[in-house]
C-alpha positions as CSV (number, residue, x, y, z in Angstrom):
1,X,103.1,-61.4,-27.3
2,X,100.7,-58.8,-28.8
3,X,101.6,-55.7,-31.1
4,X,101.9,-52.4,-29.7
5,X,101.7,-48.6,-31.1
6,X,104.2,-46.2,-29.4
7,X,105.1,-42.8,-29.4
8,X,107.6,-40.4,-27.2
9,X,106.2,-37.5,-25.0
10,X,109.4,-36.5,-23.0
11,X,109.6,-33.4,-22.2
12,X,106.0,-32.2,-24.0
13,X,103.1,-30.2,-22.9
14,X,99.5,-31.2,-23.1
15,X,98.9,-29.3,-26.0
16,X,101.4,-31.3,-27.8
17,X,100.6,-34.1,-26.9
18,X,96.6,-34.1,-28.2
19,X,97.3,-37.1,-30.8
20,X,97.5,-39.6,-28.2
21,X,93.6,-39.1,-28.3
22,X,93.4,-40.2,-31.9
23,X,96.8,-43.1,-31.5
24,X,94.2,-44.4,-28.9
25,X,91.6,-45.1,-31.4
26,X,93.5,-46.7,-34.0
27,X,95.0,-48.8,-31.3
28,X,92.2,-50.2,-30.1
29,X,90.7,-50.6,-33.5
30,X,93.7,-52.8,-34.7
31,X,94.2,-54.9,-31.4
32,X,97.3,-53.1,-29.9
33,X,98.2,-52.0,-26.7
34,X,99.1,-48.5,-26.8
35,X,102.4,-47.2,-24.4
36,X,103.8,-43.8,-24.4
37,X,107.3,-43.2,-23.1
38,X,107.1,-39.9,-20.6
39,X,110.1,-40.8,-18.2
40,X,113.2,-39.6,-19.5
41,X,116.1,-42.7,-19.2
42,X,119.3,-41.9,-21.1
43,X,119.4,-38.7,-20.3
44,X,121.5,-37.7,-23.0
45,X,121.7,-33.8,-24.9
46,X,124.2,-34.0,-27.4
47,X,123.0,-30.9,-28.8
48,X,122.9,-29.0,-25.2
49,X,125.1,-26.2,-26.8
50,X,122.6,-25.8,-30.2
51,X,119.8,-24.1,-28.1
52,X,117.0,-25.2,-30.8
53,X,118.3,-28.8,-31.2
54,X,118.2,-29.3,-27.6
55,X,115.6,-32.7,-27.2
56,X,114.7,-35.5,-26.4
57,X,114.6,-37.9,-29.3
58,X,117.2,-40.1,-27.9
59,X,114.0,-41.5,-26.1
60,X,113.5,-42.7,-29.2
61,X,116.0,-45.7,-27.9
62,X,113.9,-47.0,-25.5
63,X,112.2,-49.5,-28.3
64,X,115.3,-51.7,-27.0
65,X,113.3,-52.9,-23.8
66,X,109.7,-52.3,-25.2
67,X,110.5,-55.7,-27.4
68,X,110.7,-57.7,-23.8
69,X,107.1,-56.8,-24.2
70,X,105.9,-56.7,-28.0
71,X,106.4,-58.6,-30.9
72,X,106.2,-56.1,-33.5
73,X,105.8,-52.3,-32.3
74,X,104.4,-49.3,-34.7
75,X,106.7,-45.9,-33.5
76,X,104.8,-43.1,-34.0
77,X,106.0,-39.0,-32.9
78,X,103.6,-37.5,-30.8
79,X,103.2,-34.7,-34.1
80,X,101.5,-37.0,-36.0
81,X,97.9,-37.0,-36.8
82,X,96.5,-40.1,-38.1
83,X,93.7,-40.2,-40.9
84,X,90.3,-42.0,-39.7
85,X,91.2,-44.6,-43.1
86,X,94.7,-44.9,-41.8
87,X,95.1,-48.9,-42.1
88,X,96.7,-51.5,-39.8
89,X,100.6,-51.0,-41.0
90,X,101.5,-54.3,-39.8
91,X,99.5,-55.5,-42.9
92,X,101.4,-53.3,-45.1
93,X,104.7,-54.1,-43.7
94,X,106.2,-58.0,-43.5
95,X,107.4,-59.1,-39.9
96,X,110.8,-59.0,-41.3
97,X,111.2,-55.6,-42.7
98,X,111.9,-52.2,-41.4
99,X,109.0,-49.8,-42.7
100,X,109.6,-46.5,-42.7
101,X,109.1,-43.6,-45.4
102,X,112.0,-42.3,-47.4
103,X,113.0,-38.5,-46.7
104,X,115.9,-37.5,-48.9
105,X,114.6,-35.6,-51.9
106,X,114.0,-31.9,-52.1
107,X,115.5,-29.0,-51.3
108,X,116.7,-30.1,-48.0
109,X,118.0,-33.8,-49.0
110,X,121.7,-32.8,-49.1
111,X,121.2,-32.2,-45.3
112,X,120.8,-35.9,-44.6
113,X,123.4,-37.6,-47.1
114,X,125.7,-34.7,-45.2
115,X,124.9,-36.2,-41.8
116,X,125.2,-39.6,-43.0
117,X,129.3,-38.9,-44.6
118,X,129.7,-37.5,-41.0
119,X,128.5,-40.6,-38.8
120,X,129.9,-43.0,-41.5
121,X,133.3,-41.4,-41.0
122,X,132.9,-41.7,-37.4
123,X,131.5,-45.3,-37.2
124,X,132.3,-46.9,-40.0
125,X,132.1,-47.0,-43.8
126,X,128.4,-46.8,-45.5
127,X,127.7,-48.9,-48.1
128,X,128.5,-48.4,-51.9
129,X,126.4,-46.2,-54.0
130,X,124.0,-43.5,-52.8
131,X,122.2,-44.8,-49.1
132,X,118.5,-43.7,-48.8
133,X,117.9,-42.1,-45.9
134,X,114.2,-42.3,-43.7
135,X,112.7,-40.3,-41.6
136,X,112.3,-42.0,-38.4
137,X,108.9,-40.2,-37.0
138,X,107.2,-43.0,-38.5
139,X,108.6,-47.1,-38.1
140,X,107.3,-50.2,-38.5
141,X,109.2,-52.8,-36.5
142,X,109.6,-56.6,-36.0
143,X,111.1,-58.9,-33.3
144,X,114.3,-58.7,-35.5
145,X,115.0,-55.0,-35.2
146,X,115.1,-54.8,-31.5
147,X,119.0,-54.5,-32.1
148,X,119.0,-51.6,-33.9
149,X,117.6,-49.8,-30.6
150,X,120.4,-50.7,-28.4
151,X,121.9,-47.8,-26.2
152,X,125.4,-47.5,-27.2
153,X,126.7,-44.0,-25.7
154,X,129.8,-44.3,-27.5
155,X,128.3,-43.8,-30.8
156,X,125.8,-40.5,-30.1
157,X,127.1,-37.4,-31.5
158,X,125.4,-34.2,-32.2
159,X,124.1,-33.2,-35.5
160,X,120.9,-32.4,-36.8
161,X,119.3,-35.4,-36.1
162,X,121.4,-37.3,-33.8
163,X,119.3,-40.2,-32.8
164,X,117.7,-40.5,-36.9
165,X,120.7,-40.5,-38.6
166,X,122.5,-42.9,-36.3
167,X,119.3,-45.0,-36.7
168,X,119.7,-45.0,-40.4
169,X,123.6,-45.9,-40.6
170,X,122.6,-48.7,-38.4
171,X,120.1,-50.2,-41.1
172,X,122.2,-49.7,-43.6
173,X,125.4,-51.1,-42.2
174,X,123.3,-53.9,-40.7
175,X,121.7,-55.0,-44.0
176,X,118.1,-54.7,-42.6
177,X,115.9,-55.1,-45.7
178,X,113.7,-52.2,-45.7
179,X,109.9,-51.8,-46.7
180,X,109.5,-48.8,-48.3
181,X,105.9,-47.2,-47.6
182,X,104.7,-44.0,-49.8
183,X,104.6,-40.4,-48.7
184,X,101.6,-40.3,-47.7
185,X,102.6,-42.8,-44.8
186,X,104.8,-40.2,-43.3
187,X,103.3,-36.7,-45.4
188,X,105.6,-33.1,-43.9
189,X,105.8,-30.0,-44.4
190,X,108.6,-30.2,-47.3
191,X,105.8,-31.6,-49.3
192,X,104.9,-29.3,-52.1
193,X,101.3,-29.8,-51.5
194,X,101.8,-29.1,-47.6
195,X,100.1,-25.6,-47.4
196,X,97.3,-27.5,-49.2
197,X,94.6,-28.2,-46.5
198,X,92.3,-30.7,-48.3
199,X,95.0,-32.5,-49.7
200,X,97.5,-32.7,-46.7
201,X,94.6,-34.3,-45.3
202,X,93.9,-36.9,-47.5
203,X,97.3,-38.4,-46.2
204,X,97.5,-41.4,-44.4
205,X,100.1,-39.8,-41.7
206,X,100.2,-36.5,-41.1
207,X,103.7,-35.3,-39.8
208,X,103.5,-31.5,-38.2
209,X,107.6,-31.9,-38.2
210,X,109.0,-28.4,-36.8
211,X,107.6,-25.8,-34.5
212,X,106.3,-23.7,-37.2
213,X,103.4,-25.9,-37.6
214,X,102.0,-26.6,-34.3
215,X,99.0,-24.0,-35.4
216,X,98.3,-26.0,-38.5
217,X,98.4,-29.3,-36.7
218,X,96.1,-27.8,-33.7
219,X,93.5,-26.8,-37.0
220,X,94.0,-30.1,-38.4
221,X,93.4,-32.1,-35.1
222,X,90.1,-30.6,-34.9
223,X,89.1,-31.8,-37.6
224,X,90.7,-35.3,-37.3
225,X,89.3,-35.6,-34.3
226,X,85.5,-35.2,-35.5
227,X,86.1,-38.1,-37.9
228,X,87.6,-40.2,-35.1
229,X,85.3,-39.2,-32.3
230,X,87.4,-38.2,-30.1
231,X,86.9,-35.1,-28.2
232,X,88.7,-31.9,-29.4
233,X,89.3,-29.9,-26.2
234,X,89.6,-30.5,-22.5
């Protein structure tokens, strides 16, 4: 079974969508097939009365069935630009860890331990101590994981970030050892060196999380795209 990059593009325009140009590219470059999941299947809003949280991300959860197909599968959100140096992750990450980047410091990082208390109330107890919490925009997976994907209806609830936080109490009360990749594997906007052009695009991964900077990543993108060779407009 080969690897496989994927990313989600439910409910997207076009315009949003331009870094499937550049996920291309790296694709091929690394041997992977590349798959994009446009159809919506769960059909699930739990935030249908929050009219800003209203999405799509339970998509997300379609990585169940896309293991009948891959052995190890890099996730990827369609606001991601890569960098043309961006390496092959599954040499950075073992087979049998989760990769993913860490996103609870900051300003903002009582936000997600918040969530977590919440779900962990609802679904179970956490584990002891303080649980890190990732950001799920960027994943490195392995046969092993598939689980952590499964569609369970009963355990969705709204939030912030329904289908991220439920991911991360899953890892954490399923004692998947995690690899932990730096920042600049998963760089956003609550970076302090964000509104820093030249150095928000030294990163790795660029992630353009939140509508305010769909004009930045458009600005970006042309200039990723030049290094990659990819065509900037239609």
């Amino acid at each position: 079974m080969e690897n496989a990059l994927i990313t989600l593009a439910v409910g997207l325009s076009p315009a949003e969508t331009v870094s499937h140009r550049i996920f291309a590219c790296y694709a091929e470059r690394y041997g992977m097939a590349f798959e994009v999941f446009d159809k919506e299947v769960f059909k699930l809003r739990p935030n249908w009365f929050r009219k800003r949280r209203v999405g799509y991300h339970l998509e997300k959860f379609q990585l169940h069935g896309a293991f009948e197909r891959y052995r190890r599968i890099l996730f990827l959100d369609s606001d991601i630009l890569l960098a043309p140096d961006c390496p092959n992750l599954f040499d950075l990450v073992p087979e049998d860890r989760f990769g993913c980047v860490y996103d609870d410091t900051g300003t903002d990082a009582w936000k997600r331990k918040e969530e977590l208390i919440r779900l962990g109330a609802r679904l179970g107890r956490l584990p002891s101590g303080n649980p890190r919490y990732f950001n799920s925009g960027v994943m490195v997976l392995g046969p092993r994981h598939r689980e952590i994907f499964a569609m369970r209806r009963a355990e969705v609830f709204s939030g912030r970030w329904p289908e991220q936080t439920l991911l991360n109490h899953r890892v954490l009360t399923g004692g998947y050892a995690v690899h932990e990749l730096p920042p600049e594997y998963n760089f956003m906007p609550l970076s302090p060196d964000w509104e820093d052009g030249e150095r928000r695009r030294e990163a790795k991964i660029v992630h353009y999380a939140g509508r305010s900077t769909r004009h930045t990543m458009a600005r970006d993108f042309a200039v990723f795209a030049k290094e990659w060779g990819v065509e900037a407009e239609d």
